[in-house]
mmCIF file as Biopython writes it, N, C-alpha, C and O atoms, coordinates in Angstrom:
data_model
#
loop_
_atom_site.group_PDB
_atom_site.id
_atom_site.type_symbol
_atom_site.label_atom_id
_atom_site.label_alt_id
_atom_site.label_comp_id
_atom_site.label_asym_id
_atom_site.label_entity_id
_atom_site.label_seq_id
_atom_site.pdbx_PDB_ins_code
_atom_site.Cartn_x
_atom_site.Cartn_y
_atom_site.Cartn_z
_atom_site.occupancy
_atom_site.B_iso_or_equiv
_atom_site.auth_seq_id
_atom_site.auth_asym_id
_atom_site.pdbx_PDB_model_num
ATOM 1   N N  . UNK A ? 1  ? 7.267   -10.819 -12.612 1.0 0.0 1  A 1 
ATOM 2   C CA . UNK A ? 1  ? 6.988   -11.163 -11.229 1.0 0.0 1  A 1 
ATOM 3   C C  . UNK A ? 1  ? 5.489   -11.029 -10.970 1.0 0.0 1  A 1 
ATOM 4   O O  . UNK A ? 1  ? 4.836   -10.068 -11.379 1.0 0.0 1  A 1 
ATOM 5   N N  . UNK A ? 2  ? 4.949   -12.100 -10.232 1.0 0.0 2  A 1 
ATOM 6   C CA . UNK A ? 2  ? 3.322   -11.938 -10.174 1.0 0.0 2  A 1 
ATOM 7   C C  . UNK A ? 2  ? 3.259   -11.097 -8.833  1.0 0.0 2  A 1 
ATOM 8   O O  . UNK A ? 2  ? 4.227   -10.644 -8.222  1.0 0.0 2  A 1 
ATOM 9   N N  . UNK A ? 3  ? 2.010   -10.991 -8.525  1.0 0.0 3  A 1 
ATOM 10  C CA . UNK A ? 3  ? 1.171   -9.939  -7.386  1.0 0.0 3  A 1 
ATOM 11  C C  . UNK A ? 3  ? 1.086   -11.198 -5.974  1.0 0.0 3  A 1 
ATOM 12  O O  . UNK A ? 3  ? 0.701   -12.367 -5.961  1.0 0.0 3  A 1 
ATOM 13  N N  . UNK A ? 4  ? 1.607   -10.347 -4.957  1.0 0.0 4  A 1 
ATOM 14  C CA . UNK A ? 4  ? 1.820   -11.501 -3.337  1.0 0.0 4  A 1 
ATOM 15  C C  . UNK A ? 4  ? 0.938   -10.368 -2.814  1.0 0.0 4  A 1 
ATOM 16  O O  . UNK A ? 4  ? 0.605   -9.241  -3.180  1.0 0.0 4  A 1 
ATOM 17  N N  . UNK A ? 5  ? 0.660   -11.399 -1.532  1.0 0.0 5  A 1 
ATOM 18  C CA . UNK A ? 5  ? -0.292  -11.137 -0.243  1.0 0.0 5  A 1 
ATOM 19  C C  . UNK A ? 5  ? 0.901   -9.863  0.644   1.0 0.0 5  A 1 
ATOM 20  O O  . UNK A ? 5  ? 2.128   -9.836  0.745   1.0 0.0 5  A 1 
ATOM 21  N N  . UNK A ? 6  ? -0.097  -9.025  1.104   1.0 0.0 6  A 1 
ATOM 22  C CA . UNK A ? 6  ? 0.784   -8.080  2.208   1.0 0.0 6  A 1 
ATOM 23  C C  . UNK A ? 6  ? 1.121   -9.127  3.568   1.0 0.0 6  A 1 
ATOM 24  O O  . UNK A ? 6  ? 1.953   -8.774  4.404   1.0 0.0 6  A 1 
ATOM 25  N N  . UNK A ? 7  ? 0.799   -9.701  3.621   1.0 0.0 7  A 1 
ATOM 26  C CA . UNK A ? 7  ? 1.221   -10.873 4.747   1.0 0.0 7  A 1 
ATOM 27  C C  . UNK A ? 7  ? 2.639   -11.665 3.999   1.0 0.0 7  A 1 
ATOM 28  O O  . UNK A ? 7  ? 3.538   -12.104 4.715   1.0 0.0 7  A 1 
ATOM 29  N N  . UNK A ? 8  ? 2.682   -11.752 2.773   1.0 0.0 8  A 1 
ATOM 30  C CA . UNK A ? 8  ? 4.012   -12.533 2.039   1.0 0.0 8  A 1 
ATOM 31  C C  . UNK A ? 8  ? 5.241   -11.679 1.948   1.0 0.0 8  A 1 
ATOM 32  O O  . UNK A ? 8  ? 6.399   -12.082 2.053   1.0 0.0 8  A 1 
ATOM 33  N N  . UNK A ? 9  ? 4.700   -10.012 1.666   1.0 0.0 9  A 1 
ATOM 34  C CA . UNK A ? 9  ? 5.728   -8.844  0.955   1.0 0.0 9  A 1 
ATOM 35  C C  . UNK A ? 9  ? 6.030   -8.349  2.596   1.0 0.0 9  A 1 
ATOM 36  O O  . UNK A ? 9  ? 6.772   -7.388  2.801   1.0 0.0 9  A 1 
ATOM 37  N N  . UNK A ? 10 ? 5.535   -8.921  3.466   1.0 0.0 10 A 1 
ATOM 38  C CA . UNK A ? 10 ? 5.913   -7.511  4.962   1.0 0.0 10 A 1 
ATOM 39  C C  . UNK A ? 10 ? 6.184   -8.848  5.857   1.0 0.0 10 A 1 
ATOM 40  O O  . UNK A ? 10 ? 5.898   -10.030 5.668   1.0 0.0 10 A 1 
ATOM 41  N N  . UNK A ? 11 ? 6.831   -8.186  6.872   1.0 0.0 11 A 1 
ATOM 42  C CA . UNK A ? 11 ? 7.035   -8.860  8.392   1.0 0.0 11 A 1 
ATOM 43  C C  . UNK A ? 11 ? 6.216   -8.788  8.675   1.0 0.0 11 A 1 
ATOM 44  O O  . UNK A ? 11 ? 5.833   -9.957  8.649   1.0 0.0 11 A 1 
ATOM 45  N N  . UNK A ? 12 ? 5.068   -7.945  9.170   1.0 0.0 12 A 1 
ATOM 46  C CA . UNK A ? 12 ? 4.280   -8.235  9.557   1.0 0.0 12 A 1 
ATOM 47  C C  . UNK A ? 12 ? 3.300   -6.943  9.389   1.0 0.0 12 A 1 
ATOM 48  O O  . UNK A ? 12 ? 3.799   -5.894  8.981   1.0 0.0 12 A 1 
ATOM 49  N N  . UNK A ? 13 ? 2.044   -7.001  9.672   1.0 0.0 13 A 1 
ATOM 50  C CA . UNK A ? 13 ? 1.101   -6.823  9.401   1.0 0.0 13 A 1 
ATOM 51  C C  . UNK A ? 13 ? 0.820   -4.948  9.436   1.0 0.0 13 A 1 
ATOM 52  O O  . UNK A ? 13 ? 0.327   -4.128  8.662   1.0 0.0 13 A 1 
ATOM 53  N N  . UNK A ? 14 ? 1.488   -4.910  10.872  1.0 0.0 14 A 1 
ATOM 54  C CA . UNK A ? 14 ? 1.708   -3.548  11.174  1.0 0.0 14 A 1 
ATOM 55  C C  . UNK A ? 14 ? 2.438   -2.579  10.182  1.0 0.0 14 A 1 
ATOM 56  O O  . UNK A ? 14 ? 2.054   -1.441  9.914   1.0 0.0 14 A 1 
ATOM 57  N N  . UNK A ? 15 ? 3.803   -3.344  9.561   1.0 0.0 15 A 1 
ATOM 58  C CA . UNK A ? 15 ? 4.820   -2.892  8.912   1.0 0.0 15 A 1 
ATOM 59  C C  . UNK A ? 15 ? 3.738   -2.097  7.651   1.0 0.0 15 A 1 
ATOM 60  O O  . UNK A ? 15 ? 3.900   -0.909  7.371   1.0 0.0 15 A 1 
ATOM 61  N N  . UNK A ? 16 ? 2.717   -2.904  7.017   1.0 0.0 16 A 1 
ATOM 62  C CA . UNK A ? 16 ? 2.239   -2.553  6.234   1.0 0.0 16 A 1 
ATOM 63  C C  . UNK A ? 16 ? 1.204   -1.308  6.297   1.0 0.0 16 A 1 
ATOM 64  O O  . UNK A ? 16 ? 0.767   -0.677  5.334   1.0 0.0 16 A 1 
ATOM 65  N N  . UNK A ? 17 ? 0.971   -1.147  7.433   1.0 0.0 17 A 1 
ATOM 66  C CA . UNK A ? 17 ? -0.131  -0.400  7.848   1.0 0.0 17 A 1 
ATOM 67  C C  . UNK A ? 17 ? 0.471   0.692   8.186   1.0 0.0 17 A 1 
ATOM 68  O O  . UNK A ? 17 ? -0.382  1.578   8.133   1.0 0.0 17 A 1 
ATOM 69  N N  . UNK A ? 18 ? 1.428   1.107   8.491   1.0 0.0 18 A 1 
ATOM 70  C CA . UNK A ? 18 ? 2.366   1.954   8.733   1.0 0.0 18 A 1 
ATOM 71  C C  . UNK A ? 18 ? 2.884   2.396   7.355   1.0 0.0 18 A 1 
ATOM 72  O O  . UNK A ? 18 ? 2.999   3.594   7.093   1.0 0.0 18 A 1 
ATOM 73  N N  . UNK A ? 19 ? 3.071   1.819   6.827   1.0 0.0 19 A 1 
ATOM 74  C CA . UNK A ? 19 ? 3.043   2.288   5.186   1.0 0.0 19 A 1 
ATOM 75  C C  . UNK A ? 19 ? 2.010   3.070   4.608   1.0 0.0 19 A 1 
ATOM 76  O O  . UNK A ? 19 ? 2.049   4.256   4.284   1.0 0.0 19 A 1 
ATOM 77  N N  . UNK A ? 20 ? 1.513   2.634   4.561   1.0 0.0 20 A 1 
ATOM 78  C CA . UNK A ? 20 ? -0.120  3.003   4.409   1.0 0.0 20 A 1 
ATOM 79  C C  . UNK A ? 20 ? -0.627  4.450   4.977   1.0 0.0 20 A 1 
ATOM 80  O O  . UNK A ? 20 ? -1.397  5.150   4.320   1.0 0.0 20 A 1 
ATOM 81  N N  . UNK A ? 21 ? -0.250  4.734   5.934   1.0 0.0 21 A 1 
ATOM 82  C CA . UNK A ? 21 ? -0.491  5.737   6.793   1.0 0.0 21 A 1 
ATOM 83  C C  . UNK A ? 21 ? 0.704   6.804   6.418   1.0 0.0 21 A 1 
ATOM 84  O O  . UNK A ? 21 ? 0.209   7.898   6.149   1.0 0.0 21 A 1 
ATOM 85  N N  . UNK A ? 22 ? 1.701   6.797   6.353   1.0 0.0 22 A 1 
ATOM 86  C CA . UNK A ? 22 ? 2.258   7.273   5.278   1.0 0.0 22 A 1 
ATOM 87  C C  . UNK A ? 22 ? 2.485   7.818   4.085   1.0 0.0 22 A 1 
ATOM 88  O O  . UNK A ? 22 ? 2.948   8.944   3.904   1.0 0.0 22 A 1 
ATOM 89  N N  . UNK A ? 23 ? 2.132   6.950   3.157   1.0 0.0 23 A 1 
ATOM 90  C CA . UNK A ? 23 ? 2.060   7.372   2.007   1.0 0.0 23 A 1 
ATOM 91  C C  . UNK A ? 23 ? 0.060   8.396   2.196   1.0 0.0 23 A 1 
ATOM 92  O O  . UNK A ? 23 ? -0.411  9.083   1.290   1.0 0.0 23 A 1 
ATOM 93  N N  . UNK A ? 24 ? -0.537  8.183   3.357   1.0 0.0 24 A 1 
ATOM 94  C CA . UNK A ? 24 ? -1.676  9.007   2.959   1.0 0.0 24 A 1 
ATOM 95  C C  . UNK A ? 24 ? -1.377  10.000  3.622   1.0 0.0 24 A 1 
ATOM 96  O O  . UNK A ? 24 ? -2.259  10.853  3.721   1.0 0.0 24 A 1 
ATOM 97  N N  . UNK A ? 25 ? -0.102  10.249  4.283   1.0 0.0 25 A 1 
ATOM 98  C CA . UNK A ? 25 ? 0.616   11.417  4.787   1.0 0.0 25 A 1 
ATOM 99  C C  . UNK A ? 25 ? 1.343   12.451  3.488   1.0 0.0 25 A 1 
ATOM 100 O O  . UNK A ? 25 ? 1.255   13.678  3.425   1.0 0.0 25 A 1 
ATOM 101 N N  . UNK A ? 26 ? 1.935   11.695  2.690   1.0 0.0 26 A 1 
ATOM 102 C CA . UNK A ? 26 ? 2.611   12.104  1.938   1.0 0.0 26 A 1 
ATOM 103 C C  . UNK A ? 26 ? 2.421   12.475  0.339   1.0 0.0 26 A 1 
ATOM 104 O O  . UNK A ? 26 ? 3.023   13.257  -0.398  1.0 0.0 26 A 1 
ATOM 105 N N  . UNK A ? 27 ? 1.144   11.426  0.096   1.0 0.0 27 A 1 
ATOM 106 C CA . UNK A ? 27 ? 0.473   12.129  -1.149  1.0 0.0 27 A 1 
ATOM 107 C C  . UNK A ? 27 ? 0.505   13.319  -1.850  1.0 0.0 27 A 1 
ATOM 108 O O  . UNK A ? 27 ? 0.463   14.321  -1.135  1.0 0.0 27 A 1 
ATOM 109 N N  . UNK A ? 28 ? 0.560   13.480  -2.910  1.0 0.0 28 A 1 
ATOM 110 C CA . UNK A ? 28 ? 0.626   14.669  -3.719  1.0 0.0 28 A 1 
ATOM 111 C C  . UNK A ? 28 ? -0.561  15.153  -4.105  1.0 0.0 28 A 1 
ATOM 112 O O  . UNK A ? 28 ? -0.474  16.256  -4.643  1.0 0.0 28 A 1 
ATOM 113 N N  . UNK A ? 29 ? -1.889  14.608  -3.996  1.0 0.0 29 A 1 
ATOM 114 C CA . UNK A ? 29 ? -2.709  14.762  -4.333  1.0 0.0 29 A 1 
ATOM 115 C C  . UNK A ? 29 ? -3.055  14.216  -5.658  1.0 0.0 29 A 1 
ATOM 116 O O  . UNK A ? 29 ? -2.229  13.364  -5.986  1.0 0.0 29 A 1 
ATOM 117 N N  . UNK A ? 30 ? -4.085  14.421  -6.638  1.0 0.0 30 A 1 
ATOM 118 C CA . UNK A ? 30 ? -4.290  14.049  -7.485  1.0 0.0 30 A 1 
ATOM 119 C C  . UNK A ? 30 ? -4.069  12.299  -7.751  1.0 0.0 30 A 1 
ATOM 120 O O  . UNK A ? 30 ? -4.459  11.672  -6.766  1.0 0.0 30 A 1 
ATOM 121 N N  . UNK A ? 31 ? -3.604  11.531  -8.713  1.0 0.0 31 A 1 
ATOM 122 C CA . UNK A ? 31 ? -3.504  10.407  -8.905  1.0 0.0 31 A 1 
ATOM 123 C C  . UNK A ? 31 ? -3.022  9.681   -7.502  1.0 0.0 31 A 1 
ATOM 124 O O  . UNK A ? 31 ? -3.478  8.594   -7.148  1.0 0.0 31 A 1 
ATOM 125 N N  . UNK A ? 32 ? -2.272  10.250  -6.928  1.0 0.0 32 A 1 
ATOM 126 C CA . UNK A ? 32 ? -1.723  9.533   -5.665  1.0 0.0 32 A 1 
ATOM 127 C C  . UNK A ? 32 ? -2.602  9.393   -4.466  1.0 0.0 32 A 1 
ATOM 128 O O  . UNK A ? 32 ? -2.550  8.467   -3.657  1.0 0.0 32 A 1 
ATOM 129 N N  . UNK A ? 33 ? -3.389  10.383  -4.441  1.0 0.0 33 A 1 
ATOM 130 C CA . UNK A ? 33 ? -4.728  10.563  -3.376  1.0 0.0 33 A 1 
ATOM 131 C C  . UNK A ? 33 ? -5.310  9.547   -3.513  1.0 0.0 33 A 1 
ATOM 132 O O  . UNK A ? 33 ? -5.508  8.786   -2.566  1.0 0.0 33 A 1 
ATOM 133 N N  . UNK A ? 34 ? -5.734  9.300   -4.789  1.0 0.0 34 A 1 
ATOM 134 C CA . UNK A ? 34 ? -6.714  8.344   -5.739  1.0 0.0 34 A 1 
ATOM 135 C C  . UNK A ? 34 ? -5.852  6.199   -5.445  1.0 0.0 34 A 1 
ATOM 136 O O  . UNK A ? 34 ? -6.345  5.096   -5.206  1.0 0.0 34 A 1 
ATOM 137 N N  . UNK A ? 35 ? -4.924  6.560   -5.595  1.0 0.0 35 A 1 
ATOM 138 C CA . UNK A ? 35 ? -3.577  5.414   -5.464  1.0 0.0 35 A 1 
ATOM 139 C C  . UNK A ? 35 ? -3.887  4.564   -4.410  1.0 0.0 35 A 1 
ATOM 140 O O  . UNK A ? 35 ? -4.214  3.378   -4.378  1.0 0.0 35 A 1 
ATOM 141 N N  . UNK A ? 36 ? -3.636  5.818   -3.136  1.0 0.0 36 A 1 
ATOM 142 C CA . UNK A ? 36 ? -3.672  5.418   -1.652  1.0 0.0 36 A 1 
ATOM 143 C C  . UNK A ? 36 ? -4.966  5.109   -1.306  1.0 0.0 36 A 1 
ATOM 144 O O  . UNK A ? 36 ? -5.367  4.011   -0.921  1.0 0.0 36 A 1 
ATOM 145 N N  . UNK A ? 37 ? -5.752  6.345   -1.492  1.0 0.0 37 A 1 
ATOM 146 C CA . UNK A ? 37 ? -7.465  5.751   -0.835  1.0 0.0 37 A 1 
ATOM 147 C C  . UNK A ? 37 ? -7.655  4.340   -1.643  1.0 0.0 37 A 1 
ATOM 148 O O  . UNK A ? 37 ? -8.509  3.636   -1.104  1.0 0.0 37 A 1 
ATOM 149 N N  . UNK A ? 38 ? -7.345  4.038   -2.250  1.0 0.0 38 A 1 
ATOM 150 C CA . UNK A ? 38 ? -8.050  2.795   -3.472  1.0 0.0 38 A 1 
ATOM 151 C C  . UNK A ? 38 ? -7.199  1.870   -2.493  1.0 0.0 38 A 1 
ATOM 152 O O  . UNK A ? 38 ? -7.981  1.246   -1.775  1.0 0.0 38 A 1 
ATOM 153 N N  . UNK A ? 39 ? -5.847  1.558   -2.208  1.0 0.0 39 A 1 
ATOM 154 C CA . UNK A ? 39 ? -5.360  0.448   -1.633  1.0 0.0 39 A 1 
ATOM 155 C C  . UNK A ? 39 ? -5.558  0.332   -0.190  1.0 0.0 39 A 1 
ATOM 156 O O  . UNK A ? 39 ? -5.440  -0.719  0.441   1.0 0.0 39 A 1 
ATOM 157 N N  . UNK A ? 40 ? -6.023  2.057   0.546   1.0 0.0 40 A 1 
ATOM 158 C CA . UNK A ? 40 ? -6.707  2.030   1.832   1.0 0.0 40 A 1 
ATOM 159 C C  . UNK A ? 40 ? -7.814  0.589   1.750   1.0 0.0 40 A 1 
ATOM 160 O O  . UNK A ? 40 ? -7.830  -0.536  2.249   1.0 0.0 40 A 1 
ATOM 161 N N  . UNK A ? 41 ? -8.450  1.180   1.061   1.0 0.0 41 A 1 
ATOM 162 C CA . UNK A ? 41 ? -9.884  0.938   0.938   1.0 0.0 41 A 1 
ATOM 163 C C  . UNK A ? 41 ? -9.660  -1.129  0.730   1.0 0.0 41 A 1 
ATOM 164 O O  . UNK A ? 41 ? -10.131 -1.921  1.547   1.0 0.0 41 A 1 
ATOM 165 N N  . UNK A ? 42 ? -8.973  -1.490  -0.348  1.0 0.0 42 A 1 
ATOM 166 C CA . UNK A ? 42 ? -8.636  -2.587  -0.644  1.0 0.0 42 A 1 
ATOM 167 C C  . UNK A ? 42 ? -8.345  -3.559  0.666   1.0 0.0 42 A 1 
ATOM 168 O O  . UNK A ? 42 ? -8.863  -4.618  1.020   1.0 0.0 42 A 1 
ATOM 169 N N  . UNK A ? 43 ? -7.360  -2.795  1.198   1.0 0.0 43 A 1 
ATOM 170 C CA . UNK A ? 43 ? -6.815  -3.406  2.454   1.0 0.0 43 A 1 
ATOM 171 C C  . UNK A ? 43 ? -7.441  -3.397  3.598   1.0 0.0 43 A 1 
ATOM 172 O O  . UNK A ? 43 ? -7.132  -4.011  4.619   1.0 0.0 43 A 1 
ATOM 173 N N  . UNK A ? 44 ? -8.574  -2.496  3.371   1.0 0.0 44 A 1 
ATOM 174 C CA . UNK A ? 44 ? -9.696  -3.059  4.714   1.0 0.0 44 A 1 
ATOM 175 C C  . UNK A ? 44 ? -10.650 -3.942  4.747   1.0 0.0 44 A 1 
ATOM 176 O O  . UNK A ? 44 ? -11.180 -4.496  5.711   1.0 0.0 44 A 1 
ATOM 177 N N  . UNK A ? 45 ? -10.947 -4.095  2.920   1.0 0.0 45 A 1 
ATOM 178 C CA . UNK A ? 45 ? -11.882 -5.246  2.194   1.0 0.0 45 A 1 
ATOM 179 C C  . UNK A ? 45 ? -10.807 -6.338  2.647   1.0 0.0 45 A 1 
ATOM 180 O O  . UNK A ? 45 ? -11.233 -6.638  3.762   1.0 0.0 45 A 1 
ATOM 181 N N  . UNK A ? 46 ? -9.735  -7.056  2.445   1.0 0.0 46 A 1 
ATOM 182 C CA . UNK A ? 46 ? -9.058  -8.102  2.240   1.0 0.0 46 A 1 
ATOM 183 C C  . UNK A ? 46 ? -8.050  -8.553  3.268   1.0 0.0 46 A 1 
ATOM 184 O O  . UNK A ? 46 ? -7.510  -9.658  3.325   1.0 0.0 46 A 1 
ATOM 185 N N  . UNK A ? 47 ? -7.846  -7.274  4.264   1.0 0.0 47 A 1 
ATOM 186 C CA . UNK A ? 47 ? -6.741  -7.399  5.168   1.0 0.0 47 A 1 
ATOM 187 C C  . UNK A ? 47 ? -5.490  -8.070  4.597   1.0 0.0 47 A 1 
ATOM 188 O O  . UNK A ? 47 ? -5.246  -8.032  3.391   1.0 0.0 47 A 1 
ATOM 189 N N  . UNK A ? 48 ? -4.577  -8.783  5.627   1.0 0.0 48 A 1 
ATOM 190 C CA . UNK A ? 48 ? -3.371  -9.238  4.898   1.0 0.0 48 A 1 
ATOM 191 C C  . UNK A ? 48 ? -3.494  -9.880  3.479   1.0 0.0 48 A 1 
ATOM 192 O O  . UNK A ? 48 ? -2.590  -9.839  2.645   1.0 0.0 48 A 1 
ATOM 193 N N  . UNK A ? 49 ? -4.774  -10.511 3.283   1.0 0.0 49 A 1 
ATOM 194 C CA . UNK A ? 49 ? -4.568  -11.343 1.851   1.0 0.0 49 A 1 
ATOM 195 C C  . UNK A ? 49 ? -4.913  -10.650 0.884   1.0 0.0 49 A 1 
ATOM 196 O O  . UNK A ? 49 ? -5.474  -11.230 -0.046  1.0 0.0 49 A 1 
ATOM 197 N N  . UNK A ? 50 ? -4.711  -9.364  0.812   1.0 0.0 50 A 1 
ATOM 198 C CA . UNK A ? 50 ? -5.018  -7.588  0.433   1.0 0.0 50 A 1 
ATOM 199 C C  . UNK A ? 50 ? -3.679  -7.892  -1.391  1.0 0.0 50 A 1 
ATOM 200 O O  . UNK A ? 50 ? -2.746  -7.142  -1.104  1.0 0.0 50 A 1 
ATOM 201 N N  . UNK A ? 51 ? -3.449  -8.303  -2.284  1.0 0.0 51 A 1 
ATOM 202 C CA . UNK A ? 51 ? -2.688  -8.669  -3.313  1.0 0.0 51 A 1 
ATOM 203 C C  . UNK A ? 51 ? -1.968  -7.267  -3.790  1.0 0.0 51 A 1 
ATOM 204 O O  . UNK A ? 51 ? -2.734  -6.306  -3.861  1.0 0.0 51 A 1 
ATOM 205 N N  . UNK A ? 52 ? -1.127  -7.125  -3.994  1.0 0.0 52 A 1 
ATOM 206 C CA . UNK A ? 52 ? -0.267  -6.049  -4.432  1.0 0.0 52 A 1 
ATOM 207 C C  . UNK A ? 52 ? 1.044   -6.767  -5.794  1.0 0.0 52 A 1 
ATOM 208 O O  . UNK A ? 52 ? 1.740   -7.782  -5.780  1.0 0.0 52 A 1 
ATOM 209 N N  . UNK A ? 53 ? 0.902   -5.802  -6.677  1.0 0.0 53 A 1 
ATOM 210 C CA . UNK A ? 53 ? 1.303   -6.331  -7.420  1.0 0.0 53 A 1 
ATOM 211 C C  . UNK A ? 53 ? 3.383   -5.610  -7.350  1.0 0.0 53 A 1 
ATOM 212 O O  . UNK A ? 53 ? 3.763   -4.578  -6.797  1.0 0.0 53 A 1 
ATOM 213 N N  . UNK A ? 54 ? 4.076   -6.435  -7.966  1.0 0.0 54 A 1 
ATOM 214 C CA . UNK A ? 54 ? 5.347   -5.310  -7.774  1.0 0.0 54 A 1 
ATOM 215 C C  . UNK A ? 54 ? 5.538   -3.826  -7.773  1.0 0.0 54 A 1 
ATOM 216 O O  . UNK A ? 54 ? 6.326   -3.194  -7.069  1.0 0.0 54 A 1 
ATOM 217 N N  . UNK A ? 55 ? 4.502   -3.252  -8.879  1.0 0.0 55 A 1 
ATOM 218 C CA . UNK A ? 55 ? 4.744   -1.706  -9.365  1.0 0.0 55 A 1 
ATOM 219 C C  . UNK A ? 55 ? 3.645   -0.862  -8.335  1.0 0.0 55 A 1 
ATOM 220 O O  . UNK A ? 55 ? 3.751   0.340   -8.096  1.0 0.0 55 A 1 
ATOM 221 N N  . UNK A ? 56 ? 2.433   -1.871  -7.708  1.0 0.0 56 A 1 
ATOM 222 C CA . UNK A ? 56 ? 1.522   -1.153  -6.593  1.0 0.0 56 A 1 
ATOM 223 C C  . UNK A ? 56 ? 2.769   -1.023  -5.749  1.0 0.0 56 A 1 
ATOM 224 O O  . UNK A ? 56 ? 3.155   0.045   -5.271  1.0 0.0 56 A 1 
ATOM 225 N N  . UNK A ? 57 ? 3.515   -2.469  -5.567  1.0 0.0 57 A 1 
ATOM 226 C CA . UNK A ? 57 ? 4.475   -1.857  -4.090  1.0 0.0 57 A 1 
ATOM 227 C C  . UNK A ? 57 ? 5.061   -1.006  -3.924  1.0 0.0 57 A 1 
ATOM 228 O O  . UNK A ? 57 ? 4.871   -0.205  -3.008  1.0 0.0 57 A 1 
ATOM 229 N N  . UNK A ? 58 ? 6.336   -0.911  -5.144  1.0 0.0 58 A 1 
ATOM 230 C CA . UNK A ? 58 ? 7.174   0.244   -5.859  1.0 0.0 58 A 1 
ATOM 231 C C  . UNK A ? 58 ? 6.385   1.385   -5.235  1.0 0.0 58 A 1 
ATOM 232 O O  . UNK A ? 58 ? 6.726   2.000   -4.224  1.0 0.0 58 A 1 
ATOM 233 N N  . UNK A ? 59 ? 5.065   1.633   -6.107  1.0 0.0 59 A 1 
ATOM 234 C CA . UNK A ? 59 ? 4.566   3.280   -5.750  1.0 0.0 59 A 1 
ATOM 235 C C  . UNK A ? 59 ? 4.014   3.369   -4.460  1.0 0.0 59 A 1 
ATOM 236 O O  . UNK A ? 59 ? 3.746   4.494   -4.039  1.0 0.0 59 A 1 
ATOM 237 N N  . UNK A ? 60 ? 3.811   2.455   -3.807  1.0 0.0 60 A 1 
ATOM 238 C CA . UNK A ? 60 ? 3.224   2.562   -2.219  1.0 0.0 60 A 1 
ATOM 239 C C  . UNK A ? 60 ? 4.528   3.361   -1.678  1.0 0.0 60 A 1 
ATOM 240 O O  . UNK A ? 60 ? 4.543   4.489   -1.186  1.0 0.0 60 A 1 
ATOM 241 N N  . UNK A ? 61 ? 5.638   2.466   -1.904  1.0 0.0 61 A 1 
ATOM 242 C CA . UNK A ? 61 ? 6.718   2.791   -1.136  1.0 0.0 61 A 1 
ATOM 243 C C  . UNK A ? 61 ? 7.127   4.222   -1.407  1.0 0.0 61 A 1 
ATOM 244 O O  . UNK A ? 61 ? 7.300   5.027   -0.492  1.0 0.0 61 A 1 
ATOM 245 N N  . UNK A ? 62 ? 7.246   4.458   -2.427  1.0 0.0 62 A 1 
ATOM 246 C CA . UNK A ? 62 ? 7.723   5.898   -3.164  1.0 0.0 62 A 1 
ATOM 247 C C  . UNK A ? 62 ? 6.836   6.706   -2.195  1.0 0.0 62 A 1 
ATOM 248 O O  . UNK A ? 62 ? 7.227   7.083   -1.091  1.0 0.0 62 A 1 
ATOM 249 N N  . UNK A ? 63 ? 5.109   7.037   -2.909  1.0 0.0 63 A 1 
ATOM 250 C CA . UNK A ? 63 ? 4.609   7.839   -2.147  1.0 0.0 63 A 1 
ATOM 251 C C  . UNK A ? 63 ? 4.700   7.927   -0.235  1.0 0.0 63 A 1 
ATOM 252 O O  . UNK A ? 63 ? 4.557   8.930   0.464   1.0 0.0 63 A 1 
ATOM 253 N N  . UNK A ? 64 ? 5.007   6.384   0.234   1.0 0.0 64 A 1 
ATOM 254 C CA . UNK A ? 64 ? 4.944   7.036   1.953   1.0 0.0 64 A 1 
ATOM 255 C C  . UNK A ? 64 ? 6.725   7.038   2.510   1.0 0.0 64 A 1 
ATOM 256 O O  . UNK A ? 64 ? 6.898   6.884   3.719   1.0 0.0 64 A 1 
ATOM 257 N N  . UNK A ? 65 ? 7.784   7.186   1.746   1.0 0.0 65 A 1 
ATOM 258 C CA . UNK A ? 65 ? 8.732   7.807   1.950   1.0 0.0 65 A 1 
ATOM 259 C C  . UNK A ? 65 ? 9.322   8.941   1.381   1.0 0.0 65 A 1 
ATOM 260 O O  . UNK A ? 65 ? 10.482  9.350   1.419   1.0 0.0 65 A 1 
ATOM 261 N N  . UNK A ? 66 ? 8.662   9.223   1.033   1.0 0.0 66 A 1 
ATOM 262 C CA . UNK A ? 66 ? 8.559   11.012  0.554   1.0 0.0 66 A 1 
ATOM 263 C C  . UNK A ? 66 ? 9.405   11.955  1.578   1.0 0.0 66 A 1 
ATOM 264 O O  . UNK A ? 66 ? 9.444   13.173  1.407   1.0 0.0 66 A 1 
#
């Protein structure tokens, strides 16, 4: 499976950002700190057309439903 836009993988825009905020709630520190700030950071460079690949989503999701 290739890498989609957070505008393709979410309803909408918020949904994702709310994720996001989350998982930098829920971090473990170490690699995951590193995980989240990096796709923070990504997703303020690129906004929705921000690319996530299946296994970024997977661990987004993991880390902000913790």
């Amino acid at each position: 499976m290739t890498s989609q836009t957070v505008e393709e993988l979410y309803s909408c825009v918020e949904e994702f950002m709310a994720l996001l905020a989350a998982a930098e709630l829920h971090a473990n520190g170490g690699w995951e700190d590193e995980f989240v700030s990096d796709m923070r950071a990504r997703f303020k460079r690129h906004g929705p057309l921000t690319m996530l690949s299946p296994h970024q989503q997977k661990k987004l999701e993991q880390i902000g439903k913790h």
